[in-house]
C-alpha positions as CSV (number, residue, x, y, z in Angstrom):
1,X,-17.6,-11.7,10.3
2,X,-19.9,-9.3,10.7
3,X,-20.5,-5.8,9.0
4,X,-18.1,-2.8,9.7
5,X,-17.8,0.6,9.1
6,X,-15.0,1.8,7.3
7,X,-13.7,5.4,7.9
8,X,-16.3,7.0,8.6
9,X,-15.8,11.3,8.1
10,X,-12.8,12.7,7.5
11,X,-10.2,11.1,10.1
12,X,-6.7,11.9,9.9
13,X,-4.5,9.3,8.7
14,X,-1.7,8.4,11.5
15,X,1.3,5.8,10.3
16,X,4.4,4.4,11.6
17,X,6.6,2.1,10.1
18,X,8.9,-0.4,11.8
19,X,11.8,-0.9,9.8
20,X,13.9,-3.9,11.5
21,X,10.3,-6.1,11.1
22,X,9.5,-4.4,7.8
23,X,5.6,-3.4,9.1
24,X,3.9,-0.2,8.1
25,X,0.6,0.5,10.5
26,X,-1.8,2.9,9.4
27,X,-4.4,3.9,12.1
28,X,-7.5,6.0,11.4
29,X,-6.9,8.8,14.0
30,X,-5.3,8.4,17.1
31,X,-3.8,4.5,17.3
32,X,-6.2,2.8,19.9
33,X,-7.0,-1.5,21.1
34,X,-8.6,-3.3,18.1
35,X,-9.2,-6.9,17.3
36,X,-6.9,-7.5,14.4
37,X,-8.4,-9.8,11.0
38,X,-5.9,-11.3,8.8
39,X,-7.1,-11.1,5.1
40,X,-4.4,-12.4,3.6
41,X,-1.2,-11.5,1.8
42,X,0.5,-9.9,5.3
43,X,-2.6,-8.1,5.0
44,X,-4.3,-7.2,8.9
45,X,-7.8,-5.3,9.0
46,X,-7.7,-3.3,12.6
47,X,-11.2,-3.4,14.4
48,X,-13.0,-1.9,17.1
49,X,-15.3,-4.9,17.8
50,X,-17.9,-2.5,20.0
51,X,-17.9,0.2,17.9
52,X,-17.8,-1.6,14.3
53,X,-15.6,-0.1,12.7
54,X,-12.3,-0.4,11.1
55,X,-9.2,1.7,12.9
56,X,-6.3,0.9,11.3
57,X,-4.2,-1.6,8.6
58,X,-1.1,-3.0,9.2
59,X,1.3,-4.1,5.9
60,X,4.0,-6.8,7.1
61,X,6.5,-7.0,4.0
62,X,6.0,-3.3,2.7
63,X,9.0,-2.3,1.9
64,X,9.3,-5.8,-0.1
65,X,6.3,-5.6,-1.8
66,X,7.9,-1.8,-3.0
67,X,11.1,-3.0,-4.0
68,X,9.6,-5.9,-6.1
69,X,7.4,-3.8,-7.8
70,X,9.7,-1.7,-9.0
71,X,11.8,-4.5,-10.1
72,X,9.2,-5.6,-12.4
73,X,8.6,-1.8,-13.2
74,X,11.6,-1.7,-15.2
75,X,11.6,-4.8,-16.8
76,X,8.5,-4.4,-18.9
């Protein structure tokens, strides 16, 4: 894959979570089409292929991965 840019400036951070399918999606600025990368670990890196540049993330499981964490939290 090649090179991107990643959040270049200051954008402003735009989010919406989907609870029934437990996704969170984070989009630099105003959500827009992008290629999507998995990375791994319900992990999705959101691309603008002609611009190169990264636009957005999307978490499947966050709410899981929250709720685990703080399990462990209080048993160490």
């Amino acid at each position: 894959m090649e090179t991107l840019k990643i959040l270049e400036g200051k954008p402003s951070l735009n989010w919406e979570y989907d609870e029934e399918a437990d996704v969170l999606y984070i989009s630099a600025g105003e959500p827009r089409p992008a290629l999507g990368k998995d990375i791994g670990d319900g992990v999705i890196i959101r691309y603008d292929s002609a611009a190169k540049e990264v636009v957005g993330i999307t978490i499947i499981g966050i709410m899981a991965r929250i709720a685990k964490n703080e399990i462990t939290k209080e048993n160490k």
